[in-house]
C-alpha positions in Angstrom: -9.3 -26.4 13.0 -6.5 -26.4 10.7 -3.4 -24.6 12.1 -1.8 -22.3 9.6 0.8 -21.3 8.2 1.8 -25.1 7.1 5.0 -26.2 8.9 6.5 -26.9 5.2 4.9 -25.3 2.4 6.5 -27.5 -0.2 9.5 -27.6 -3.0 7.3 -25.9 -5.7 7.7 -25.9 -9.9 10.1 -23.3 -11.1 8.8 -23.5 -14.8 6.1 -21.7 -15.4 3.1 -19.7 -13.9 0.3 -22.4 -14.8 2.5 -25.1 -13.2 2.6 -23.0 -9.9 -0.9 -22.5 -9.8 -1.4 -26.4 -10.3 1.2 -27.4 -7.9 -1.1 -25.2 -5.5 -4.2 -26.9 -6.3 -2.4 -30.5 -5.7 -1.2 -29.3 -2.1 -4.5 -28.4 -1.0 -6.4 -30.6 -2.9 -9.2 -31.8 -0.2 -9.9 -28.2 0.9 -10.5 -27.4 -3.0 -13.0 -30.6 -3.3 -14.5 -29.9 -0.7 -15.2 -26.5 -1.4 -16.5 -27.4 -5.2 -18.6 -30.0 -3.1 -20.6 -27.4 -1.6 -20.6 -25.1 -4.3 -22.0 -27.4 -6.4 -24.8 -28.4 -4.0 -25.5 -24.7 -3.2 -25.8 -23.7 -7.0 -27.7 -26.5 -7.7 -30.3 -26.0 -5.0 -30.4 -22.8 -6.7 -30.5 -24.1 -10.0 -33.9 -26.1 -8.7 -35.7 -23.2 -7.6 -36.8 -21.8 -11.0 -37.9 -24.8 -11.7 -40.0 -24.9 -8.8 -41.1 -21.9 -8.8 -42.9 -22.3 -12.3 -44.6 -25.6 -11.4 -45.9 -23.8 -8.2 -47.4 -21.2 -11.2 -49.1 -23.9 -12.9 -50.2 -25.9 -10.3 -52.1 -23.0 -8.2 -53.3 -22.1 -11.8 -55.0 -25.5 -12.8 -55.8 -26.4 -9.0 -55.8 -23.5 -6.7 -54.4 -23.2 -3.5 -54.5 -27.6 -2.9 -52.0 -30.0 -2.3 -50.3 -30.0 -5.3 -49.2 -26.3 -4.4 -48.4 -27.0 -0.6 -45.9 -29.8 -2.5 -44.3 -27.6 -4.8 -44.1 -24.6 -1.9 -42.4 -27.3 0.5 -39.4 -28.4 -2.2 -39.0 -24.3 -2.4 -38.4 -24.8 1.1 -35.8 -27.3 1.3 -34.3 -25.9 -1.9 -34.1 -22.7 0.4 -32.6 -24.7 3.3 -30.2 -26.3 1.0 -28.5 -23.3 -0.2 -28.1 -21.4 3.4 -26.7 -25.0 4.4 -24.6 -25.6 2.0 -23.5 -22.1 1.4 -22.2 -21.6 5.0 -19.9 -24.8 4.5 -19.2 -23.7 0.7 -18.1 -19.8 2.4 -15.6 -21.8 5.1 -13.9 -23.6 2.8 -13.6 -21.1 0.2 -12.2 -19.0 3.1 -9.7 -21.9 4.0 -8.6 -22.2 0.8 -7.9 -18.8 0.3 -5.9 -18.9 3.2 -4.0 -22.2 2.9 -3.1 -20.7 -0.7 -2.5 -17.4 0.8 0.1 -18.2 3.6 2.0 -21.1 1.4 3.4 -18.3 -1.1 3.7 -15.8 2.1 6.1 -19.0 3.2 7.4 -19.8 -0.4 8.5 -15.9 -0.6 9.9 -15.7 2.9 11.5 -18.8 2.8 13.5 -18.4 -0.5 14.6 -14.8 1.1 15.5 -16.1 3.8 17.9 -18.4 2.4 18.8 -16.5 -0.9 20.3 -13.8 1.3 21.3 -11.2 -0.3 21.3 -12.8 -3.4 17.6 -11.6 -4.0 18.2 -7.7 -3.9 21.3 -8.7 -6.6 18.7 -9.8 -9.1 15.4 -7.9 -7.6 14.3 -4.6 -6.2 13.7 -4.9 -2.8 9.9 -3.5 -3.6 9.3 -6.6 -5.5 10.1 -8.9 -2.8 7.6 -7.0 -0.7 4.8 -6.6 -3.1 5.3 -10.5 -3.9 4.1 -10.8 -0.2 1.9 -7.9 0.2 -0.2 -8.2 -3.4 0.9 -11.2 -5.1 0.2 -13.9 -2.5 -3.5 -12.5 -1.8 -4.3 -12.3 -5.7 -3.2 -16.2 -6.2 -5.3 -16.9 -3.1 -8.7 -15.3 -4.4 -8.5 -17.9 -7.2 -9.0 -20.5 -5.0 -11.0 -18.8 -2.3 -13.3 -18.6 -6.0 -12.7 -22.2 -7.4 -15.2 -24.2 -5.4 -18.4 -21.5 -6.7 -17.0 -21.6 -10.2 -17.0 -25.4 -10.5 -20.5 -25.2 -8.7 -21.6 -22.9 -11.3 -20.2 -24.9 -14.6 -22.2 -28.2 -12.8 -25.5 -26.3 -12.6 -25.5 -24.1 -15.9 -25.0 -27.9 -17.5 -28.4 -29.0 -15.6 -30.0 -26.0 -16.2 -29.7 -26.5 -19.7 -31.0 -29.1 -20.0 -33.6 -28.8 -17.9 -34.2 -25.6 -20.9 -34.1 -27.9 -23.3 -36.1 -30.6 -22.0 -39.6 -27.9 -21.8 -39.0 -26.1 -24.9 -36.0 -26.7 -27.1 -36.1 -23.4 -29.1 -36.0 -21.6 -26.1 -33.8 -24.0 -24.4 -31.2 -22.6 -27.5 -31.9 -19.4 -27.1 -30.8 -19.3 -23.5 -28.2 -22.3 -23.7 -26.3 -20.4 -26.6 -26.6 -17.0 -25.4 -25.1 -17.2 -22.0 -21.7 -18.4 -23.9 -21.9 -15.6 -26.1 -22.1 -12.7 -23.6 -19.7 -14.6 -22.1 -17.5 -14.5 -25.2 -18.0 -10.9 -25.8 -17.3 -10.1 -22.1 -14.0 -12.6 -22.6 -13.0 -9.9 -25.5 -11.9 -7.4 -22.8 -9.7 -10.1 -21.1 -6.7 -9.3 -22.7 -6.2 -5.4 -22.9 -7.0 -5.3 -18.7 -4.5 -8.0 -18.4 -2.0 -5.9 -20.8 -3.0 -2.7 -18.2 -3.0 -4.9 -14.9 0.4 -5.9 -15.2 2.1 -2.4 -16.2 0.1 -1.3 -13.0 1.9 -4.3 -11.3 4.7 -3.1 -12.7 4.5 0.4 -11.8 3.6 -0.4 -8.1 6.2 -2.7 -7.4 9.0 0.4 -8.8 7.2 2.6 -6.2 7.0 0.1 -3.6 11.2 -0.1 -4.6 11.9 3.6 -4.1 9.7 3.7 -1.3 11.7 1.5 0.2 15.3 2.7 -0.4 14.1 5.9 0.5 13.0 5.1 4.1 16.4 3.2 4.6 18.5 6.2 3.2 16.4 8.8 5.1 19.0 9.8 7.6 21.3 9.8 5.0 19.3 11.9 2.8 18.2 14.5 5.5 22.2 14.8 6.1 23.1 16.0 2.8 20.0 17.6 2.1 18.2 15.3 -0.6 14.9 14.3 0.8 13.3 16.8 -1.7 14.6 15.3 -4.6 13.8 11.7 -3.5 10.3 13.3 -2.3 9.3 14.6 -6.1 10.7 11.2 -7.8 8.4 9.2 -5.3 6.0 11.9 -6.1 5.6 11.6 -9.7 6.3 7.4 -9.6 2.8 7.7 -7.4 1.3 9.5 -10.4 2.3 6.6 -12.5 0.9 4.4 -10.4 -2.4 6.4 -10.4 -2.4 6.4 -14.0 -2.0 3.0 -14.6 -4.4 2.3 -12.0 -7.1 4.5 -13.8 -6.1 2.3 -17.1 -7.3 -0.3 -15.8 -10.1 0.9 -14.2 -11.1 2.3 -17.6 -11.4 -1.3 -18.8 -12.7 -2.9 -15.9 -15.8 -0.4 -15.6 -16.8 -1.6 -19.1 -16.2 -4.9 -18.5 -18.4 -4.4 -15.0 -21.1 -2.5 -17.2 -21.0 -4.9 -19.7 -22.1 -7.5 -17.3 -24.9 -6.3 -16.1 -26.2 -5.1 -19.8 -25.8 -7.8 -22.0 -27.4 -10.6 -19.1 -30.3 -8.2 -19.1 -30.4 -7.7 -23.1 -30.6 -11.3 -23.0 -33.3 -12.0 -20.4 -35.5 -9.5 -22.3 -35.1 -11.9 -25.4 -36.4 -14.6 -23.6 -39.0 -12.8 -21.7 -39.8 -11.8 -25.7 -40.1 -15.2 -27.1 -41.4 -17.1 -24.0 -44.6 -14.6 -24.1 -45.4 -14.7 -27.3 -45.0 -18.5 -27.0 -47.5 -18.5 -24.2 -50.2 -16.5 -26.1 -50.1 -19.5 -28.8 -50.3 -21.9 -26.2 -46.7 -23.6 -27.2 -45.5 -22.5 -23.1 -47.8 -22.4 -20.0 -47.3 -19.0 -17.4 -45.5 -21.5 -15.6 -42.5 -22.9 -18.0 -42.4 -18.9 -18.7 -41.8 -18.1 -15.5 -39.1 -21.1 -15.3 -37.4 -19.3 -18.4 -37.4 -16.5 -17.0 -35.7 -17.6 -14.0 -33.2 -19.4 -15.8 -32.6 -16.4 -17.9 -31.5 -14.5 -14.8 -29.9 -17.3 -13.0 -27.4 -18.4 -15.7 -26.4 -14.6 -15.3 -25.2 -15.7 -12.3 -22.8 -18.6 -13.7 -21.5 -16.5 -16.1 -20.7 -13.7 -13.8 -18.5 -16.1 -11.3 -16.8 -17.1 -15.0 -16.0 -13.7 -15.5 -14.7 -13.4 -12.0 -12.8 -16.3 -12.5 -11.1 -15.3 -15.4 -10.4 -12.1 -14.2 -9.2 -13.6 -11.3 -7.1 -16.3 -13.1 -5.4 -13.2 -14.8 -4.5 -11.9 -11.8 -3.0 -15.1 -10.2 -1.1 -15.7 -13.6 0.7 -12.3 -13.2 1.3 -12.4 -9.6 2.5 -16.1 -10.0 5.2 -15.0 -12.3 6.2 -12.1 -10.0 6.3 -14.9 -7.1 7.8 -17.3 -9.6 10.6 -14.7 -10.1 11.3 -14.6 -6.8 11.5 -18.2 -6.2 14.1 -18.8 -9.2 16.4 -16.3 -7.4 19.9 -19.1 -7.4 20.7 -18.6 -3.4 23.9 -17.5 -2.2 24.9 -20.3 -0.4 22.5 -23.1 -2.0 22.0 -26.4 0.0 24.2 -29.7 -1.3 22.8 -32.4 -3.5 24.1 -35.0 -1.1 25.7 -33.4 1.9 28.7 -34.5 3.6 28.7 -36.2 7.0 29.6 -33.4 9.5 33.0 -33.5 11.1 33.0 -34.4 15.1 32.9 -31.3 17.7 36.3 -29.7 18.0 37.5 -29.8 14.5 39.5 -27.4 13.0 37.8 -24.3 11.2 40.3 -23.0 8.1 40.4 -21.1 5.3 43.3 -22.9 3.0 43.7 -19.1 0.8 44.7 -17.2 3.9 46.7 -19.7 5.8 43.9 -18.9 8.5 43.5 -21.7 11.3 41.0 -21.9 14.4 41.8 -24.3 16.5 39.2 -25.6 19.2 38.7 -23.7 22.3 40.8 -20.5 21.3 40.1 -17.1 21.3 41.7 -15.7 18.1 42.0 -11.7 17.1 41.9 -11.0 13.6 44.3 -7.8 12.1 44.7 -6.0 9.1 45.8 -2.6 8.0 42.6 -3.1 5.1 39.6 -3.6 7.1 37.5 -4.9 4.9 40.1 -7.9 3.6 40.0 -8.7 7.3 35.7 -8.8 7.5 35.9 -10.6 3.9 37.8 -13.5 5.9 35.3 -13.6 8.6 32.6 -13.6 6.4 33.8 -16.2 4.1 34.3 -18.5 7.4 30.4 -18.7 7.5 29.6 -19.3 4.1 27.5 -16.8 3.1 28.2 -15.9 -0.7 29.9 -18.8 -2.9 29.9 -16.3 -5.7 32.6 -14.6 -3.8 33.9 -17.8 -1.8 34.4 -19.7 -5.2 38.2 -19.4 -5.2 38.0 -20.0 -1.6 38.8 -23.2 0.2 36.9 -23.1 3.8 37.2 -26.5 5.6 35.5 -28.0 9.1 37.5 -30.4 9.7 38.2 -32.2 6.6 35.1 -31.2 4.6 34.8 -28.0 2.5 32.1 -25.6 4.3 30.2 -26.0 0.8 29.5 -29.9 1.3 28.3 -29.5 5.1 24.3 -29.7 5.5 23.4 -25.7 5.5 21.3 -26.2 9.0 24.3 -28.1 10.7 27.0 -25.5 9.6 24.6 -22.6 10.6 24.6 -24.3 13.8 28.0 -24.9 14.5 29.4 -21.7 13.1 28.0 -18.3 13.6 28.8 -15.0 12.0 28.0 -11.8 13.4 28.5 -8.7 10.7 30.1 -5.6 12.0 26.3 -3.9 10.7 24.1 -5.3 13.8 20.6 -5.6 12.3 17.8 -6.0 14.9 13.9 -6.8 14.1 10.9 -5.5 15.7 9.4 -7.7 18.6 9.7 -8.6 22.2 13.6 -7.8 23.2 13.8 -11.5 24.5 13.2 -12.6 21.4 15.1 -10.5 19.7 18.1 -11.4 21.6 17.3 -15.5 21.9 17.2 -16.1 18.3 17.3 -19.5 18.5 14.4 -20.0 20.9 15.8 -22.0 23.9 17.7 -19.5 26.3 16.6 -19.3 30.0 15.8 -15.6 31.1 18.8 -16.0 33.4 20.9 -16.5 29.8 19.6 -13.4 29.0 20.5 -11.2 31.1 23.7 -12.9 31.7 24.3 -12.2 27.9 23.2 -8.2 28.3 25.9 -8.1 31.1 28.5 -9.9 29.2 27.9 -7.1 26.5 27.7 -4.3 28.8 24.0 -3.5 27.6 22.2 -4.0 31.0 21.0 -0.1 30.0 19.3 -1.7 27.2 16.6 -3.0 29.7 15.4 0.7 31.2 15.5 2.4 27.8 13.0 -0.6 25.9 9.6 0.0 28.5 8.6 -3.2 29.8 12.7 -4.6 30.0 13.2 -8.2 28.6 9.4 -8.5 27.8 9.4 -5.1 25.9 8.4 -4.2 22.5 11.6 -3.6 20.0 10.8 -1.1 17.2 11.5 -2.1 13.6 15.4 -1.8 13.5 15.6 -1.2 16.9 15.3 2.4 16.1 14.8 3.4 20.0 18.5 2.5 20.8 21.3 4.4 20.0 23.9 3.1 17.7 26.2 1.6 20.5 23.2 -0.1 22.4 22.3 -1.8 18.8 25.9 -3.2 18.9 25.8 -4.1 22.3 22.5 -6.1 21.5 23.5 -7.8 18.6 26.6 -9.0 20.3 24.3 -10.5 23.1 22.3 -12.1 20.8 25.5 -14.0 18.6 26.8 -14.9 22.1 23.3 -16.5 22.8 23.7 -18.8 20.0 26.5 -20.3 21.9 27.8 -21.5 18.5 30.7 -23.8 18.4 33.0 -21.4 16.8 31.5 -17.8 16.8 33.2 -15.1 14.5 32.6 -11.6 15.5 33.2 -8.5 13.2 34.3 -5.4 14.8 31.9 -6.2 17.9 33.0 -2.7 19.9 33.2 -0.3 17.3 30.3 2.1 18.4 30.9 1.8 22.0 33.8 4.1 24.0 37.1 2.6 25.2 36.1 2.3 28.5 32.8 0.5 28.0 34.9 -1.3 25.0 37.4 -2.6 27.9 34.3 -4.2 30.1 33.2 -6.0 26.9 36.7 -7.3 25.8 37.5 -8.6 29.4 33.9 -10.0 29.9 33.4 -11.8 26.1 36.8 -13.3 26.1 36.0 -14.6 30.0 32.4 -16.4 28.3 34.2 -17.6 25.0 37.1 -19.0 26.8 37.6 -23.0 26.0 35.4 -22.6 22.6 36.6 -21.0 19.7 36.2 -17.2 19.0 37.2 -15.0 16.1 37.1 -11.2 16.6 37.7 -9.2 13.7 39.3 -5.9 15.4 42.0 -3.4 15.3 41.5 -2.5 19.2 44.3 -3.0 21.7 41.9 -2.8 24.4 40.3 -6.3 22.6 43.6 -7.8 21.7 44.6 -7.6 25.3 42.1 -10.3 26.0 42.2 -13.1 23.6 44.6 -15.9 23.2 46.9 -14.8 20.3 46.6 -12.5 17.3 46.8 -13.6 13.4 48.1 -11.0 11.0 46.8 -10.5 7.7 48.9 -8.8 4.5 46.9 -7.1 2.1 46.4 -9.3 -0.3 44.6 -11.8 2.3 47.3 -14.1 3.8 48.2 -14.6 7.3 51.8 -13.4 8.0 52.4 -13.7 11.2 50.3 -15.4 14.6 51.3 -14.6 18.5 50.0 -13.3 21.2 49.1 -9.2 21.5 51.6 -8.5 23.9 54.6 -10.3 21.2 53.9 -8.2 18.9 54.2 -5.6 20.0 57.4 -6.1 21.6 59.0 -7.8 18.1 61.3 -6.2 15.8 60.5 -8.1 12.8 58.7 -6.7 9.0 55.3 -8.3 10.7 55.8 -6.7 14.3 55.8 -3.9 12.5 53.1 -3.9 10.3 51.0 -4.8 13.1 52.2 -1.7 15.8 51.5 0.2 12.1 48.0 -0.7 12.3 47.2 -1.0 16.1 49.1 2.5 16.8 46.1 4.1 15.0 44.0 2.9 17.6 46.2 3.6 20.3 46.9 7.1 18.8 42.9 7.9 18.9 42.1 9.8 21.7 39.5 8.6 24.2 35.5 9.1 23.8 33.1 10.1 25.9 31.3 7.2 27.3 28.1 8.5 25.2 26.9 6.0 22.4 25.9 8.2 19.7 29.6 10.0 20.0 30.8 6.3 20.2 29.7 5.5 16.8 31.5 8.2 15.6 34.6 7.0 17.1 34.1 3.5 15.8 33.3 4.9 12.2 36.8 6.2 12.9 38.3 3.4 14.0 
């Protein structure tokens, strides 16, 4: 048994559509010849039973129930055994290579998300990401869950024919020639259902969008009162979506009707011609019965090459939704040849501020503009180069930008002041790089003062975590999240306003207990908090414009006279000025919005 998904699905083709498809087929080549291996026996063991068939006709004609009919009867049977044979290996591997197919574009889509960041809701709706999952991915996987019957099919309509040709070669024409054209006229309704198929596409991916934003916005919406008008406009995109949906079923139930009339129109042609060919003698009852059998089973052939070009159609427009996806530019994109990484303990600075981390200290982060202060932090991580460009970030020597993307996410964690949690098992959820003891754990909960965490999730460490961690109030999400960065035990770990949904006094705990775990490896906390500042080694200031204008310790600061000292009281005296919280998170969130 194959395990799936593939550990590495592969650098595809960002060209075109076709070229995806192809690059598929390459990947998973054995699994597709394979499966065209037992389609093809299958349909030709189905292919041989017509012929069988009528040469059982003429044999218990001219002979009677003899041995010449007990031969012909046997064939029948291993024809029969044939197809249930090869049709159960021929079902597997279609299966298998649905799935293989299936999961890789699942991986392409999550993969390229993953590392775009947000980079892919810049250039797409978020509803297209998720329909490129949810839709896409399954419609390129049903061509080849279909290719191995379809080649089967193209092998035994060939034989077929000339099998046709062989007993009568009038006949033999009129069947040969008239499978292509129902074909042909069936092929005529191709183009408008594509036309229709991808404005439904279209239409569902916009609904799957507002959908979306409107679930994420909900609280937001109930609060000032709007979830009516985002109700009717996801209202009347659903009746969008139902009318391009009956569009296309307008064109798909001709195309279904058509292939069930003009197969029959044909086989009464033949059934026409063969008989009156058998009343002059030109066909024996038998050969007519072969015709007929043919006539019915090419049906067959030409209704898995319908399929498949419906199918095709399908996989062309979903690979160009996936392909749009995949040609997202990333926000941080991997280097060409990547620099050799700088040895443990090296410096971490950004050259524009004046911004230095030195090895093994705790470091607090000020400014009167919050987010100039987050846009530092963030920047120390490289996660947008758009916005980094005129930024110099260094490890050591060696601009962030040069550094192997896997080694500097290793080395250097960011945690954003917006904790965002994921459903799943809290110990997951909290060890997110997959080697923390349970001990680790829960040492990380206490060091973030969320030990409460464990009775309000059922089941504690080994409990299930909602999608967003929507059980927890906002304070325990921070509280969380902060466990988790400090389980990364990252070389230099940059936290962003880590306590700002959390009252002072439960604030205090974490500031002693954090900087106690951090001390000897370098920290950054982004925070205006005296109770924080306290606690870590010294305090850089930043002016407005982004530059660090003065470093010392908390306590200096605040006792110094100087244009900087000043500035800085300026901007800690708000916090000082606030007036304690009650040691309740939702009301702490509301105090750290504040803040």
């Amino acid at each position: 048994m194959r395990p799936l998904p593939l550990p590495d699905p592969g650098t595809p083709p960002l060209t075109s559509a076709p070229r995806l498809l192809l690059w598929q087929a390459g990947r998973q080549r054995g699994v597709v010849a394979l499966a065209a291996l037992a389609g093809t026996v299958s349909m030709l063991a189905s292919a041989a039973s017509p012929l069988l068939l009528g040469r059982a006709v003429d044999a218990g004609l001219a002979a009677g129930f003899g041995p010449e009919l007990l031969v012909q009867v046997a064939w029948m049977g291993v024809a029969a055994a044939t197809i249930v044979v090869s049709g159960v290996f021929s079902h597997t591997w279609d299966v298998e290579s649905w799935l293989r197919a299936t999961f890789a574009f699942t991986e392409l889509v999550g993969d390229k998300a993953t590392r775009a960041g947000h980079a892919v809701t810049r250039k797409l709706p978020t509803g297209e990401v998720v329909a490129a999952v949810a839709n896409d991915a399954l419609r390129v996987g049903d061509v080849f869950a279909m290719s191995g019957r379809f080649l089967g099919g193209v092998v035994a309509y060939a034989v077929a024919t000339g099998v046709l040709l062989s007993q009568d070669v009038r006949l033999g024409l009129v069947v040969a020639l008239g499978i292509p054209v129902v074909a042909a006229a069936l092929a005529l309704l191709v183009r408008p259902l594509q036309a229709r198929q991808q404005a439904a596409r279209e239409a569902t991916g916009r609904l799957t969008a507002l959908g979306a934003d409107t679930v994420s916005g909900l609280r937001i919406l109930r609060g000032i009162g709007g979830e009516d008008v985002f109700a009717a406009r996801y209202a009347a995109q659903s009746q969008e979506v139902r009318r391009r949906g009956v569009r296309v079923a307008t064109v798909q139930s001709v195309l279904d009707g058509l292939q069930v009339l003009l197969p029959g129109l044909l086989v009464a042609l033949v059934l026409w011609i063969g008989a009156r060919a058998v009343v002059t003698g030109d066909l024996t009852p038998g050969e007519l019965v072969t015709f007929y059998g043919y006539a019915a089973f090419l049906s067959w052939p030409v209704q898995m090459a319908t399929q498949m070009l419906q199918m095709t159609t399908n996989a062309l427009v979903a690979a160009r939704k996936i392909l749009g996806v995949l040609q997202v530019t990333e926000a941080t994109p991997q280097a060409a040849t990547p620099a050799a990484a700088p040895p443990g303990g090296a410096d971490l600075a950004d050259r524009t501020s004046g911004l230095v981390l030195r090895p093994g200290r705790v470091v607090g982060l000020v400014c009167a503009d919050p987010d100039v202060s987050a846009a530092l932090a963030t920047r120390l991580g490289r996660l947008d180069d758009d916005v980094e460009a005129d930024h110099h970030v260094t490890l050591g020597d060696v601009r962030l930008a040069d550094l192997d993307k896997s080694v500097l996410r290793e080395r250097v964690v960011v945690a954003e002041a917006t904790p965002h949690l994921f459903s799943g098992v809290l110990a997951d959820t909290l060890d997110a790089r997959g080697r923390a003891a349970r001990d680790e754990l829960l040492a990380a909960l206490l060091t973030a003062d969320a030990q409460d965490v464990l009775d309000s999730v059922p089941g504690g460490l080994d409990g299930e975590l909602p999608e967003k961690g929507r059980s927890l109030s906002g304070g325990q999400r921070q509280r969380v999240a902060l466990a988790r960065a400090l389980l990364t035990d990252a070389e230099v770990l940059v936290l962003v306003e880590p306590t700002s949904a959390v009252d002072a006094h439960t604030e205090a705990r974490i500031a002693e207990r954090v900087a106690q775990a951090r001390r000897g490896r370098t920290t950054l906390v982004v925070t205006a908090s005296p109770l924080v500042l306290d606690h870590v080694d010294e305090v850089a200031l930043l002016s407005d414009d982004g530059r660090v204008v003065a470093t010392a310790t908390h306590a200096d600061l605040l006792a110094r006279t100087d244009t900087a000292a000043v500035a800085y009281r300026a901007v800690v005296g708000r916090s000082l000025d606030e007036p304690a919280a009650e040691p309740a998170d939702d009301t702490d969130t509301l105090e750290g919005a504040a803040r």
